[in-house]
Each structure stands twice: as C-alpha cells, then as structure tokens.
N, C-alpha and C positions, 0 to 999 in steps of 0.2 A: 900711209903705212904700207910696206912692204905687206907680198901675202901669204911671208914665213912668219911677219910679225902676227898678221890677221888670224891664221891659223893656231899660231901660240897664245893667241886672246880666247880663241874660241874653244881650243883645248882646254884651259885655263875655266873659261865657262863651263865647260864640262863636268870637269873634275870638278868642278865648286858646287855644281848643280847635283854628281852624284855622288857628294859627300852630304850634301845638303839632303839629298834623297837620304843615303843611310842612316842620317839620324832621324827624319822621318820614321825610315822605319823599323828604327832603336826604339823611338818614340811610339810606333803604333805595337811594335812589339810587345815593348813595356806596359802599354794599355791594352795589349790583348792579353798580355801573364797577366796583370791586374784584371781585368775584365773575366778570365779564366779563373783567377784565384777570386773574384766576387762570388762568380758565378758556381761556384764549388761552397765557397761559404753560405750561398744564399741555395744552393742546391740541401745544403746536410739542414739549412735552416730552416728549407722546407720539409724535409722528411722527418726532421724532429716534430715540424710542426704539423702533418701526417700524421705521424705516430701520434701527438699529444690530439689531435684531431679523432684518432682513429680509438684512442684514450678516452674523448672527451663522449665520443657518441658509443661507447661501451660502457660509462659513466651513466652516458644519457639513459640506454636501456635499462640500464640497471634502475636509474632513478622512476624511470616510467614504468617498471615491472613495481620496483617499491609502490608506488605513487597512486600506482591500482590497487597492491595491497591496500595500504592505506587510504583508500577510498573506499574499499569495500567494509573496514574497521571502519571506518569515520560514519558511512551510511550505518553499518550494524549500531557504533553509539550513539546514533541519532534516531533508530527505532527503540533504543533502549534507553534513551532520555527522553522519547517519548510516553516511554510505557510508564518508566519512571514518573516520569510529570502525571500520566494519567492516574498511576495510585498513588503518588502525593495528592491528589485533587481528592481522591477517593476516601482517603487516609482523612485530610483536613476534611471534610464532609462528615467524614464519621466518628471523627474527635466534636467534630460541633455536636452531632446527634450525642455522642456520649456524656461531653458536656451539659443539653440540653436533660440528658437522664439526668445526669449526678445531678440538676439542682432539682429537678422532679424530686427524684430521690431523695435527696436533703431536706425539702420539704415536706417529704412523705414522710423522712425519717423525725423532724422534731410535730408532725402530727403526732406521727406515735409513742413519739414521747412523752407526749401528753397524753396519750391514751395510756402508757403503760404508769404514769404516774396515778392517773385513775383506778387500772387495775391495783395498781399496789395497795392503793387505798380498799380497794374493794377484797381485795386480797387481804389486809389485815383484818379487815372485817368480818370477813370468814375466816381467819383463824380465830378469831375469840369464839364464833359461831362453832369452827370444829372440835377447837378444844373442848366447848359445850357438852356436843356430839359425840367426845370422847367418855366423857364422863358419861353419859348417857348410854352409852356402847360396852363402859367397864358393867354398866350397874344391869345393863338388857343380859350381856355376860351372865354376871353372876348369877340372874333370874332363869339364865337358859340353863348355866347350872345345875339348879334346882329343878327344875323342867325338866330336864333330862335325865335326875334320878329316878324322878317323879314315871320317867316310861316302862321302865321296867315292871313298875306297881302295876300300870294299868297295862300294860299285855298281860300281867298275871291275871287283871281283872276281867279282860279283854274273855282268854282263855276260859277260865272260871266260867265267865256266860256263857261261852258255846258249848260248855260241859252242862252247865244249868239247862241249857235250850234243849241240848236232846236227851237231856236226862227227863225232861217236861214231857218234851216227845213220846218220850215210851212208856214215861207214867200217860200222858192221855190214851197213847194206843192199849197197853193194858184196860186202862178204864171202860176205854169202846168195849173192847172186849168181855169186860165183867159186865157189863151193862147187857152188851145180849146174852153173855148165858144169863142173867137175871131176866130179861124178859124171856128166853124160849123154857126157864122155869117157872114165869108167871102163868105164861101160857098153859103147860101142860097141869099146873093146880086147877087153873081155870076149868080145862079139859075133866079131871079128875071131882071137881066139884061140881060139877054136872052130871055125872056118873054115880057118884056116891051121896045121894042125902044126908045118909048113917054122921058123915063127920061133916056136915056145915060150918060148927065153929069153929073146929080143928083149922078148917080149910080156909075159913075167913081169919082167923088167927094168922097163918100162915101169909095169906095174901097181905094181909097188913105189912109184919112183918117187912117182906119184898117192897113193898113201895114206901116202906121209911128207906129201909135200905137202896133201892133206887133213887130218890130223892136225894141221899145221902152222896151218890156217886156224880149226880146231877149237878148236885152243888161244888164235889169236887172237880169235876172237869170245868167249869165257870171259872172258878179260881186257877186253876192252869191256865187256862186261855187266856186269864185276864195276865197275868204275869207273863207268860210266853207275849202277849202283844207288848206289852210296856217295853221289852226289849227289842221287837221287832220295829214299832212303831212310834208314830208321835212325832218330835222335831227333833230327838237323837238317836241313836241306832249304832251298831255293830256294823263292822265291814270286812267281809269274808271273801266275798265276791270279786274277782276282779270286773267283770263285764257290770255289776252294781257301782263300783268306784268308778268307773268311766262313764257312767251313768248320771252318778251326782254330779262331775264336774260339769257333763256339759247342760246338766239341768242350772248350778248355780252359777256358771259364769256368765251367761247372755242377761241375768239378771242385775249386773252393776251399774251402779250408777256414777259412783264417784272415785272408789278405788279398789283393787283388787292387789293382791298376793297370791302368789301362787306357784310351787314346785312340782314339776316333773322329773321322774329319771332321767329321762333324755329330751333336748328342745323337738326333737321331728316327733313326742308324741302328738304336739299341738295338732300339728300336720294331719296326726293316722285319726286322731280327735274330731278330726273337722271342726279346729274350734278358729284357726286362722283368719275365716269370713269376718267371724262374732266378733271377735278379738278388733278387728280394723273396721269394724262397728259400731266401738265404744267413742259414745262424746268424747268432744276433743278435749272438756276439760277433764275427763277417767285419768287419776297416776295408774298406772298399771306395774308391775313388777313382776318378770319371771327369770324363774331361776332350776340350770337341771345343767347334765352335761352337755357341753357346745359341742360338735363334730366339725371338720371341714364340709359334709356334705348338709350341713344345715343353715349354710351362710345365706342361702335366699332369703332363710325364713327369719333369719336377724334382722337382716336390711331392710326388707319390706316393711317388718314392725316397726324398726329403728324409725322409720320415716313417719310413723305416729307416733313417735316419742316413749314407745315402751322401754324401758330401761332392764337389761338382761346382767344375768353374775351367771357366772361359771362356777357350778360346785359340782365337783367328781365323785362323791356318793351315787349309786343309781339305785339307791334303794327307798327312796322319800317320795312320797304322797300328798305336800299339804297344800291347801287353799286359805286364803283368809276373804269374803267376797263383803267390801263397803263396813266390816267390824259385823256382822250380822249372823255368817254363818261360817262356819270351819269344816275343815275335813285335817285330819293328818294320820298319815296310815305307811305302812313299812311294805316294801316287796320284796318275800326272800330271795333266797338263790335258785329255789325252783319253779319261780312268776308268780306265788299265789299271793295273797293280800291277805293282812291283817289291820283294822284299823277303827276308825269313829269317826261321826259327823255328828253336827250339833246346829242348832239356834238358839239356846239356850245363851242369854248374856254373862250370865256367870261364869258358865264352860266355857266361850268365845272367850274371855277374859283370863281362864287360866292358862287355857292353851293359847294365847297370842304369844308368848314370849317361847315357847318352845318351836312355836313355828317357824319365830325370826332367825334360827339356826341357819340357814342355806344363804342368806343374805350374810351374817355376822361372817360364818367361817371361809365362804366363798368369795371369789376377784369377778368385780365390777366389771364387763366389756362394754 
C-alpha cells in the first residue's frame, strides 16, 4: 500500500476512533446527566429524609418528654395502687372484724331476745302486780283524803293545846303566887297568935281555915301539872320547836331496823342533820324511803344513798315534816313561811296507824327519782 493509501487508513482510524470517542462521551455524558439527575433525586431524597429524620427525633423528644410525664403518672398510680391495695387489705380486715361483731352481735342479739322474752313475762307479771298497786294507790288516795281533812281538826287541836299549855301556865304561876300570900298570911296569924292569947280560937279557927285552903291549892297545882305533863310527856307530844323536831328525827332514825319513811323540806336537811353517816348505817336489808325537794346541789347526797339502795321521790312542797320509823313511831309536822313548826309525834299503835295514811302524801303526790 501506497503511503497516501496508509495515511487514508489511518485517517480513517481516526475519525472512527474519535467518533467512537464521542459517543463515549455522549455515553458518559448521558450517565453523568443521569448520575446528576440520581444524584439530585437521591439529594431531595435525602433532605426529605433529614427533615423526616429531623421530624422523627422532634417526635422522639416529644415522645421522651411524654414518656417522663407518663412515668412520673404511672409511678404516682403505682403509689396510689399501692395505698389503694393497703386500704383494701385495711377495709377487708375490718369488714372481717365487722363481720366477726355482727355475728357477736346476732348472738348477743337472740340472747336477749330471750331475755326480753323473760322480761315480758316478768313484765306482765308486774302489770297484774301494778294494776294491784293501782287499786291500792286509788284506795291509800282516798284515805289520804280523809287524812288530809282530818289536819285541819288537829292543828286546830294542835293550837287548842298550846292555848291550854299556857293557859295551865299562868293558872300554876297564879297558884304559886296564891300559895305564898297564903303562907306569908299563915305566917303572920302565927305571929299574931303568939302575941294575943285573948283570941286563940279565933286564931286557930283561922289557921285551920288557911291550911284547908292551902291544901286546897296543893291539890290544885297537882292537877295542873299532872295535865300540863300528859301533854308534854309520855310517848306523844306537841311540836312547837323546831330545834325539838330535829331532835326527834335524829333520836328516832338511828333506831330502825327494818324500814323507815321519811319526809324533809329539802334532801341537804339530811346533810345539816347529820343523819347521812346513820342513814349508810342501816342493815342492808333497811327499805328506806325519802322524800323532800331535790336540788342540783344535792346530787352527792342521792348517789351516795342511791348506792345503798335508798329509793328518793321528788315532792316540791317544803313545808312537810313526816317520819314513819319500822310502823313504831311517827312524827308529821308542817313548817310555815316564817320556819317555825307545828306538829306531833307518837308511839302510840293506834295514832301510828291513823296517821300512816296521811304520811303516805309525799310519796303518792310526788315523781320517783
């Protein structure tokens, strides 16, 4: 070959090699705008996925700020399911113990239902008994009644004596008094008959006379005193005195043996009495029963007795006086409005027996404490 041919080959190589090249790098072109356009697609892919990244861990915080909140709840209901749980346990403990009462209880309750079945029984028992006691009550009534007209008579009687007593009085003190001028006249006949012979019999005449007549006055002051005592004396009497009525009581209450009665004005006389000792003295088997006005400043003197069984009534009258001491002896006497006393005492069975029913007034009309 020629080496214009050689040359035209090699030209030829050329141009093939740098067309051959240009599509090369049409080709690498082509995969660098594709490589470019990946790389732009895979660029916004990543900044989406950045952002969704930068999304996900502001998501994150968020969930991790929640996450604590809600830890710090979850801890709080778990000391509050604890506390819970502890008074549920508390609660069931003390439903058991409740339980454990109620059947106590239930038990206790048909005990006493048996017991009040008893009572009932004992209870109608005592209604036949009080209805008794009713009638008993109308008919002591009726008798107090009576009784109680019956006082009028005797304060008038009462009075009557103590006009009798010193009407006695001043007939004996006259009598004294006639009595010595009759001796300082015996006397001076005497006198006089020693002096005059002349009238002996005159004189003896005379002396006679005076010593019937003194004799005469002898026998009347006897009879006064003997009547002035029957009223002063003996197992009944007049009561005038109040410091004499405070007298009898505490003389006849230390003496009971098995039951007394007895009415004060007020419960604290016991007290100014000093009869409280006496009183929590009495065998155990004494009924005892008093009755006067209750105070609040007298509640010592209830409860102390209460504990020996003395049984007290409330009557608001404070003008009563009576005693009843074993049926034996009585006292009942009024105190008016300006503290003085009128009244009787007795031993006398008859008298005790008429005045028991008028006694029974402070109990009848009076409330039970």
């Amino acid at each position: 070959m020629s080496d214009k041919g050689k040359k035209g080959a090699s030209q030829a190589d050329s141009l093939e090699q740098i067309l051959k090249s240009r599509d090369d790098s049409e080709k690498l072109q082509s995969k660098l705008d594709d490589a470019v356009k990946e790389l732009g697609e895979k660029k916004a892919l990543l900044e989406q996925s950045l952002k969704k990244q930068e999304d996900a861990t502001k998501q994150l915080n968020d969930l991790t700020a929640e996450y604590g909140k809600l830890k710090i709840i979850l801890d709080k209901d778990k000391e509050l399911k604890d506390s819970l749980s502890t008074q549920l346990n508390e609660i069931k403990n003390k439903t058991q113990e409740v339980e454990e009462e109620a059947r106590a209880f239930k038990k206790a309750a048909l005990a006493k239902d048996e017991i009040l079945i008893t009572k009932d029984r004992q209870l109608a028992d005592k209604d036949s008994v009080i209805s008794s006691k009713d009638e008993e009550i109308k008919r002591l009534s009726a008798q107090i009644g009576e009784g109680s007209a019956k006082i009028p008579a005797l304060q008038d009687q009462i009075l009557a004596l103590q006009k009798q007593n010193e009407d006695l009085k001043l007939k004996e003190e006259k009598l004294n008094a006639q009595l010595h001028d009759t001796n300082d006249k015996l006397e001076k006949l005497r006198v006089k008959f020693r002096d005059s012979g002349d009238s002996v019999l005159g004189a003896t005449m005379e002396v006679e006379k005076l010593k019937a007549e003194l004799k005469q006055k002898d026998e009347q002051i006897a009879s006064l005193s003997g009547r002035l005592g029957s009223i002063l004396t003996g197992g009944s009497g007049v009561i005038t005195d109040k410091d004499k009525l405070a007298e009898l009581f505490q003389t006849m209450i230390p003496k009971t043996q098995r039951s007394i009665r007895f009415c004060v004005p007020t419960i604290s006389s016991i007290e100014t009495l000093g009869l409280l000792p006496i009183i929590k003295g009495f065998p155990r088997t004494a009924v005892v029963n008093i009755s006067g006005d209750i105070k609040a400043t007298d509640e010592h003197i209830v409860m102390d007795l209460k504990q020996k069984g003395v049984i007290f009534t409330q009557y608001d009258p404070k003008d009563r006086w009576v005693l009843n001491r074993d049926g034996e002896e009585v006292i009942i006497a009024l105190e008016k409005s300006d503290g003085t006393v009128i009244g009787f005492f007795s031993n006398e069975q008859r008298i005790v027996s008429i005045l028991n029913t008028t006694i029974m007034e402070p109990w009848i009309k009076g409330i039970k404490i």
